[in-house]
Structures are given as C-alpha cells and as structure tokens.
C-alpha positions as CSV (number, residue, x, y, z in Angstrom):
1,X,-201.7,-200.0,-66.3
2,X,-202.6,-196.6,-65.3
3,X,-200.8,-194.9,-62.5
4,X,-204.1,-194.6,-59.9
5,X,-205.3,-191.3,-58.5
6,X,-203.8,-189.8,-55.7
7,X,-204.7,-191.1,-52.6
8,X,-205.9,-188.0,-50.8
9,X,-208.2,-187.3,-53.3
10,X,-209.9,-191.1,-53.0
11,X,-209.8,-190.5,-49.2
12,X,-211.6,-186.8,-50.0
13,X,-214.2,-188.6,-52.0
14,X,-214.8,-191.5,-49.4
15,X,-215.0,-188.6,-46.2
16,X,-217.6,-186.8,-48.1
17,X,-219.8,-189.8,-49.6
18,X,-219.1,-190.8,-45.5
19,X,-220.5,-187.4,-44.7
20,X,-223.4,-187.4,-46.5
21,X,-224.8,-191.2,-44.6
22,X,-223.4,-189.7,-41.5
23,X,-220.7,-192.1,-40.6
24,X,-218.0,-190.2,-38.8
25,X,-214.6,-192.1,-40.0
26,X,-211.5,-191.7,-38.4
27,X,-208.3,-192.1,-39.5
28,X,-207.9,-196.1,-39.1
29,X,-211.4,-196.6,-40.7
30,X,-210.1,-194.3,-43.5
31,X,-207.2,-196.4,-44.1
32,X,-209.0,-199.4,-44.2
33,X,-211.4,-198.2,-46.3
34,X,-209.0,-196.9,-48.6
35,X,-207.5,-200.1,-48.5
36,X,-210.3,-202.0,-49.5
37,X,-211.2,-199.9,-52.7
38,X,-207.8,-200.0,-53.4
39,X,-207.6,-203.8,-53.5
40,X,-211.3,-204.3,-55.4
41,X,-210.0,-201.8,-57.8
42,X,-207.6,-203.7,-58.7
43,X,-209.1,-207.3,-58.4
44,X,-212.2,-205.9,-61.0
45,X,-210.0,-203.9,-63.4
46,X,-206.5,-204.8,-63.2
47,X,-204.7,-201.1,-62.5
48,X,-204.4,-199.4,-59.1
49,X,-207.2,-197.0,-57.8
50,X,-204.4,-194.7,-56.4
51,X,-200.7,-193.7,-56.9
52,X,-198.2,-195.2,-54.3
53,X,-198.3,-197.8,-52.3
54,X,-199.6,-198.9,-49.1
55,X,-197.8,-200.1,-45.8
56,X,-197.9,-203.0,-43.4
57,X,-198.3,-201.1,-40.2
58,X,-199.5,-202.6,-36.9
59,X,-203.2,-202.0,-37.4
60,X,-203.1,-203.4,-41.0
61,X,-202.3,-201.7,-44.5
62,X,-201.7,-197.9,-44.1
63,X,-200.6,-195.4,-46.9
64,X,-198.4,-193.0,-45.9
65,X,-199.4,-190.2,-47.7
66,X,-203.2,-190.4,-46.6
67,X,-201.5,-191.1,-43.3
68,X,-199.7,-187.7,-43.2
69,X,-202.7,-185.9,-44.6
70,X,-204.4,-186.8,-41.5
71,X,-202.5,-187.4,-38.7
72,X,-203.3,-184.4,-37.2
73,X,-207.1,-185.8,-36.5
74,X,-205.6,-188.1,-35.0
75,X,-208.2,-190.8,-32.8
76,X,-211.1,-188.4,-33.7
77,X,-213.2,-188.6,-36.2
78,X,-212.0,-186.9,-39.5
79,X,-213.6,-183.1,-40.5
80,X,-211.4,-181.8,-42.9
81,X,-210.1,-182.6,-45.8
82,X,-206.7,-183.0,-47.3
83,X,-204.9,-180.3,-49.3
84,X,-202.0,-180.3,-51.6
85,X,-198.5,-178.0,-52.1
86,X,-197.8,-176.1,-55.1
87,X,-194.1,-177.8,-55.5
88,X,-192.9,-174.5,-57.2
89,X,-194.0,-171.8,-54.6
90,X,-195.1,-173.8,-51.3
91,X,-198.8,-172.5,-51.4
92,X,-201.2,-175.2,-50.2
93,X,-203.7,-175.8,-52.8
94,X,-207.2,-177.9,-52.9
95,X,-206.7,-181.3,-54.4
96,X,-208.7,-182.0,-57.4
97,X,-212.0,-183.7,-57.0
98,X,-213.1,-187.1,-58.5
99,X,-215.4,-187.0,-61.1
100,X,-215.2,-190.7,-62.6
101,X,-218.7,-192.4,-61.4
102,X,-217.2,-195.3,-61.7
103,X,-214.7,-194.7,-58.8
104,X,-217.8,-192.8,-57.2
105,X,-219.4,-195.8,-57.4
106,X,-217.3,-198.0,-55.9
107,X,-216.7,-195.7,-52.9
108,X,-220.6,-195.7,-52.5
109,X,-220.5,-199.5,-52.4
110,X,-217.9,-200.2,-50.0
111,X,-218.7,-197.8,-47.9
112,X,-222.5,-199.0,-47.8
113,X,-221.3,-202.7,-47.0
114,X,-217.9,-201.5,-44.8
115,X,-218.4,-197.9,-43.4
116,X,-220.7,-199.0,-40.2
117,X,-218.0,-201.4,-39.1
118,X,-215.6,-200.2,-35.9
119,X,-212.2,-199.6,-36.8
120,X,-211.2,-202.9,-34.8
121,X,-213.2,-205.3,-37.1
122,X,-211.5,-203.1,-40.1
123,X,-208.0,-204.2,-38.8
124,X,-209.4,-208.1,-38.3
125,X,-210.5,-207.8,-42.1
126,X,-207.5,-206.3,-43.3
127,X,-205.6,-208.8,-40.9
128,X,-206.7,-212.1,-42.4
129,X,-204.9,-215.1,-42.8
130,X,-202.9,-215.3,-46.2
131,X,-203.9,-211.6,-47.0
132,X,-201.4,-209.1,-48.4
133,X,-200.7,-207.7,-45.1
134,X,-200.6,-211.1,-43.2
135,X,-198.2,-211.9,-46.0
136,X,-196.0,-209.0,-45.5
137,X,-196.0,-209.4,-41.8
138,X,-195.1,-213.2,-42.2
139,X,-192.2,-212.5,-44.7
140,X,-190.6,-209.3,-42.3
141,X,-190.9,-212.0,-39.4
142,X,-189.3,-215.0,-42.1
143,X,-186.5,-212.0,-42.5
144,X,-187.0,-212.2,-46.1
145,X,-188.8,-208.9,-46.2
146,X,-187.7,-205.7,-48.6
147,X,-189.2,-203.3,-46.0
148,X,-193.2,-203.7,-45.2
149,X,-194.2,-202.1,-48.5
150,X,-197.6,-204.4,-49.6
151,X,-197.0,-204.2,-53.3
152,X,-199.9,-204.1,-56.1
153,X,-198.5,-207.5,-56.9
154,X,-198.9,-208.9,-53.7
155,X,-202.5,-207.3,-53.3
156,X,-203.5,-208.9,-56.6
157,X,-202.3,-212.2,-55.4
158,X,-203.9,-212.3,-52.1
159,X,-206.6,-209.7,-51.8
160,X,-209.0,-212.8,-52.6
161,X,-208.0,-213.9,-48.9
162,X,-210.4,-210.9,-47.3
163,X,-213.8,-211.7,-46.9
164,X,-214.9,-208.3,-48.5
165,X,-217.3,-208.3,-51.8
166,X,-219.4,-205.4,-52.7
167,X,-221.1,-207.2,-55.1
168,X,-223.5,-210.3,-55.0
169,X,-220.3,-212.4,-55.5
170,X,-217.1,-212.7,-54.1
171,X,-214.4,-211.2,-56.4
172,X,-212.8,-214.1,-57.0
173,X,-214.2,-218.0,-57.4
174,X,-212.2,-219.1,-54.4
175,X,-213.7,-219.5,-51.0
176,X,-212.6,-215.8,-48.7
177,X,-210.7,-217.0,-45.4
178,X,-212.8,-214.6,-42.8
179,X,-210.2,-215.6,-39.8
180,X,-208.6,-212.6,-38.8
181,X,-204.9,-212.8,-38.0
182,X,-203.8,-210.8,-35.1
C-alpha cells in the first residue's frame, strides 16, 4: 500500500482545477473535498490518496496539515496556495505539483459532482449516519476512543455510509445512508 501524496499538494491540485470552473472554496469546503477524494481513493484502489491522516473535528473530517496550510484564509475563500519548508535550512519552498491524470481525474470528478455544494451540506455529507466520522464521534462519546484520528481502516469500512459517487454507480453495492448526523 503506497504511502499517499501529501495532502497540500492534493488540496493545490483541487484549488486550481476549483479555479479554473470558478468555484471559490474555502477552507471547510476544502477539507471536505479533500475528504471525499481521499475516501473514493481508497474505496476504488485500495491505498490512500494522501500521507497522514484525517481528524474528527466538529464540522466533519479535517486534516491537520491542510488545516495549518490554510488557516490563515480563514472563513474566506482560499487564493493561495500552500508551500513547504526545506527541513535542513528553513526556506519555504513550492510543493511539488501532481502530474498523475489519474488523481487529476478524480479531482475533476468530485469536484464537478461536489464543488457547487455550501460548505454546510459538505459537513451533513461528511456527517452521515454510520460514516467514519459519525463512527469516531460515537466511539469518543462511548469513551472507547484513541483520540479522534479517522483511520484509513475505518474509512475503508464505512466510507460506503456517504451518499457520494462520482461515477454512474455507487462505490459500493450497498444502499448510501444520505441522513446526515448532526
């Protein structure tokens, strides 16, 4: 299983395919989006689209190095794009663009079926009964919980709980719960 690209670079790619159809995203929109990719990715291929992990924050699944990229936008829309740090002398750097049209591809798609959507109805998605966040949430609140970390495990397992396909069928044969969980 491959490691995944980094995040920021997944969430440069989706704010300039975003650019170019002239959705402004901002920063929970970006996160969901992310999410979303992130989760299909996986469901179609088996390995993570990017490194890390993602959170279960109050507005749904949030990964905290995309978050930290772009805090600084904060409730506006997002113009710039994230940068790295040379680890040896400090010096911001660009990160590396993605080339893959595969991963282009998918970007395109979801955000062609998810990108018009207000950030609220991006949290009901991501908030859906029996999805990886819902199940996070439920476990923190059971007391069970190892921090509110939504594993690639647990998004394998219950990403089919989302009502989100970019295809002309659902990822998985089940039925997608579209109740949102709030």
């Amino acid at each position: 299983m491959s490691a995944g690209y980094d995040p920021r670079a997944i969430a440069n790619l989706m704010l300039d395919e975003a650019g170019e159809k002239h959705l402004g995203l901002g920063h929970i929109q970006l996160q969901k989006l992310l999410y979303f990719s992130h989760g299909i990715h996986l469901m179609q291929t088996k390995s993570p689209l990017v490194s890390g992990y993602f959170e279960a924050w109050r507005y749904g699944p949030v990964h905290p190095t995309v978050y930290r990229a772009f805090k600084q936008a904060g409730h506006e829309a997002i113009r710039f794009r994230a940068t790295g740090q040379d680890p040896l002398t400090g010096q911001g750097r660009d990160i590396p663009d993605i080339t893959d049209t595969q991963i282009v591809g998918l970007i395109r798609r979801v955000l062609a079926s998810y990108g018009s959507l207000p950030a609220g109805r991006l949290v009901d998605l991501s908030h859906a009964k029996d999805s990886p966040w819902w199940y996070v949430v439920e476990q923190g609140r059971a007391g069970v919980a190892f921090g509110m970390r939504i594993s690639d495990s647990v998004i394998a397992d219950r990403f089919r709980y989302h009502k989100v396909s970019v295809g002309p069928e659902p990822l998985s044969g089940e039925p997608l719960d579209d109740t949102p969980f709030a």
